[in-house]
N, C-alpha and C positions, 0 to 999 in steps of 0.2 A: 677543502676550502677554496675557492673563487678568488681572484684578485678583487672582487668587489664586494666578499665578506670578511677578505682581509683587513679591508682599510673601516670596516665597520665595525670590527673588534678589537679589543685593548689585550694586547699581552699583560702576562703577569711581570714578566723578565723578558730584556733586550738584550739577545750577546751582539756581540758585533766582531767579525775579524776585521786585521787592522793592514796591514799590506793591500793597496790598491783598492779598500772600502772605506776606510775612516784615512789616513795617512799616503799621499801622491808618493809611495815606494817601489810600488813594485816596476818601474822604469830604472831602479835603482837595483833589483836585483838583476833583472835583464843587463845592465852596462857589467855591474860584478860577474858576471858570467862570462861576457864577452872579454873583460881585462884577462879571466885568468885562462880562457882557453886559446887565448892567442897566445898568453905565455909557452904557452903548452902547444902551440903551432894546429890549431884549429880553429873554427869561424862557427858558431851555431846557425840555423838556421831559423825560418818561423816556425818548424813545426818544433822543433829542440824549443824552444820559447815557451809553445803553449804547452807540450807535455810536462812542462818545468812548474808550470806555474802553480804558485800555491803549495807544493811539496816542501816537508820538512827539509831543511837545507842537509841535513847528515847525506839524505836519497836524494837531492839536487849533486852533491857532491860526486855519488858514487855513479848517476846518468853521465855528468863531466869526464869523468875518467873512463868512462866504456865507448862513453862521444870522442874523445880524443885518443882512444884506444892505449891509454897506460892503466888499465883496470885498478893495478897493483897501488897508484897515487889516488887513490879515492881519499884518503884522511888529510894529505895533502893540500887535495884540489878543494876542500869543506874549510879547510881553517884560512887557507886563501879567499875564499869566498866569501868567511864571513866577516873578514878582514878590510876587503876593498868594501863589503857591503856597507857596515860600518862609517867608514870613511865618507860614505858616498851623502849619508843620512845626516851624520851630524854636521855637512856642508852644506845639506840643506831640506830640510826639516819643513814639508809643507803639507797641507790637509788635502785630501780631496774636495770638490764641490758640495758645498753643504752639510760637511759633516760635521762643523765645527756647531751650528745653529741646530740643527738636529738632534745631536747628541745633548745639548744643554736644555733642549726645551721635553726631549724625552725624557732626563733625567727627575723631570717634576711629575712624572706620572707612576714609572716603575723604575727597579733596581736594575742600573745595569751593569755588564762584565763585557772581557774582552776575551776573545778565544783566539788565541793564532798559534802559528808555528815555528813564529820564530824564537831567538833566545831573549828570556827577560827581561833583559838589559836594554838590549836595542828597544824591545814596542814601549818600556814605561820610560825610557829615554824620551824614546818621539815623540808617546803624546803630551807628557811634561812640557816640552819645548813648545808646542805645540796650543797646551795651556787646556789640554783635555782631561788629564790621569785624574784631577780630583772629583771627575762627576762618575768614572767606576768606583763598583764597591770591589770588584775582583778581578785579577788580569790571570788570564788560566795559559801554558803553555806548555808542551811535552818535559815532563820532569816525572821523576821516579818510575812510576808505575803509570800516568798518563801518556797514553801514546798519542804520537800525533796523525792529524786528520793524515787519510781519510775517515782513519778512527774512527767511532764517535766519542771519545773518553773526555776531550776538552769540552766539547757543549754538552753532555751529562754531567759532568762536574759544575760547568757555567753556571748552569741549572739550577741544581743540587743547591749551590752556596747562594744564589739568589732568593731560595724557598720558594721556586716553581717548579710546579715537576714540568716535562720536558715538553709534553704535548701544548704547555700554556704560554709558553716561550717563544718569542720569534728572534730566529736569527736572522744578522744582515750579513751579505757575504757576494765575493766577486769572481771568486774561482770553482770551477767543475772538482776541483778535492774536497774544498770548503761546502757546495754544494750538498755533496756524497756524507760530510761529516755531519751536518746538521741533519739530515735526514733520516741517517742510521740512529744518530741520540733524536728521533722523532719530534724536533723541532719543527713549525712553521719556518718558511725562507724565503727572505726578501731578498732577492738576486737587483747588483747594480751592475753596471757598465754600458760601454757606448754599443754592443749586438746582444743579442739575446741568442745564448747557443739552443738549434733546434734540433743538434741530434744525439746530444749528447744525458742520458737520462741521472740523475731524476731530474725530473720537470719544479720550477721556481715556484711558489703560491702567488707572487706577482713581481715581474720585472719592472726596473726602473732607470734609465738611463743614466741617471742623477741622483744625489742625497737631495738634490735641490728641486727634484721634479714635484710642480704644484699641487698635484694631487696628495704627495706625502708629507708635501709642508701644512696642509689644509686640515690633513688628521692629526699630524700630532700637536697643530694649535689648538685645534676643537678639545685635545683629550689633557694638553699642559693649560690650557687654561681654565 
């Protein structure tokens, strides 16, 4: 599918991850990381950043401790993580560009869900605050037997509870894990952020700089209205 028979066709179901796609967080997981590995007498770098990004915090946690060379405090350096991360969120609690209007005006066309990796609490915390949780019908996150992306378990499950199967499904998503996880549960992927990665596979269905870029506002007025 073409980024320009994407925007000519209606999903059945919208998942959406929520760090750094729907919720301005994941600057918040970057500072969380930086607090506790300076505890820990280390400094990340951009590539420690971007290999970070998007990974379930358990494997954020245990990269922290092989980064800071104390291996052995991996469960340590995770519950500190997601402690300042926490902290960081409910201090301030803000949407990405466009997600807030996106999400409300898609929500009049199809069912949507939330896929992430983080813990429960924190994604229906923020987008409660946030004043989004009531336009999902499901928030999916690594629990029991759902492993987290790169997975594909949360957007086949997204899916699943939507009553779409996977192929009718578009995910929105901002990280090369997230990426890799929609694609495996063989979702469509609307990749946002301010670069479009060109070397990093699999390839987006259409990137978008913005939730507010005109062309994606244009579709899903034409399809909520």
């Amino acid at each position: 599918m073409t980024a320009n028979t994407l925007l000519a066709w209606t999903p059945a179901a919208i998942v959406f991850d929520c760090d750094g796609t729907l919720m301005d967080s994941e600057r918040h997981w970057e500072k969380a990381r930086e607090v506790v590995l300076a505890h820990h007498g280390a400094a990340p770098d951009r590539d420690f950043a971007r290999r970070t990004k998007g990974l379930h915090y358990s494997e954020c946690g245990r990269m922290m401790a092989e980064f800071a060379g104390a291996p052995a405090l991996a469960e340590q350096m995770t519950e500190q993580l997601l402690d300042n991360f926490r902290r960081l969120v409910a201090d301030d609690p803000v949407t990405m560009p466009g997600a807030a209007e996106l999400v409300r005006k898609a929500s009049a066309f199809a069912p949507l869900a939330v896929a992430s990796n983080c813990p429960r609490d924190v994604v229906e915390t923020g987008l409660s605050r946030a004043g989004l949780l009531r336009y999902f019908k499901h928030v999916l996150v690594p629990e029991g037997e759902v492993r987290p992306k790169p997975a594909p378990d949360v957007y086949l499950e997204a899916a699943r509870l939507c009553g779409a199967a996977p192929g009718d499904a578009l995910a929105v998503e901002d990280s090369h894990c997230g990426f890799l996880s929609a694609s495996r549960a063989g979702l469509r992927v609307l990749g946002v952020g301010p670069r479009k990665p060109v070397d990093e596979p699999p390839a987006v269905d259409l990137w978008v700089s913005t939730l507010a870029d005109p062309d994606l506002v244009k579709w899903v007025d034409s399809r909520s209205s």
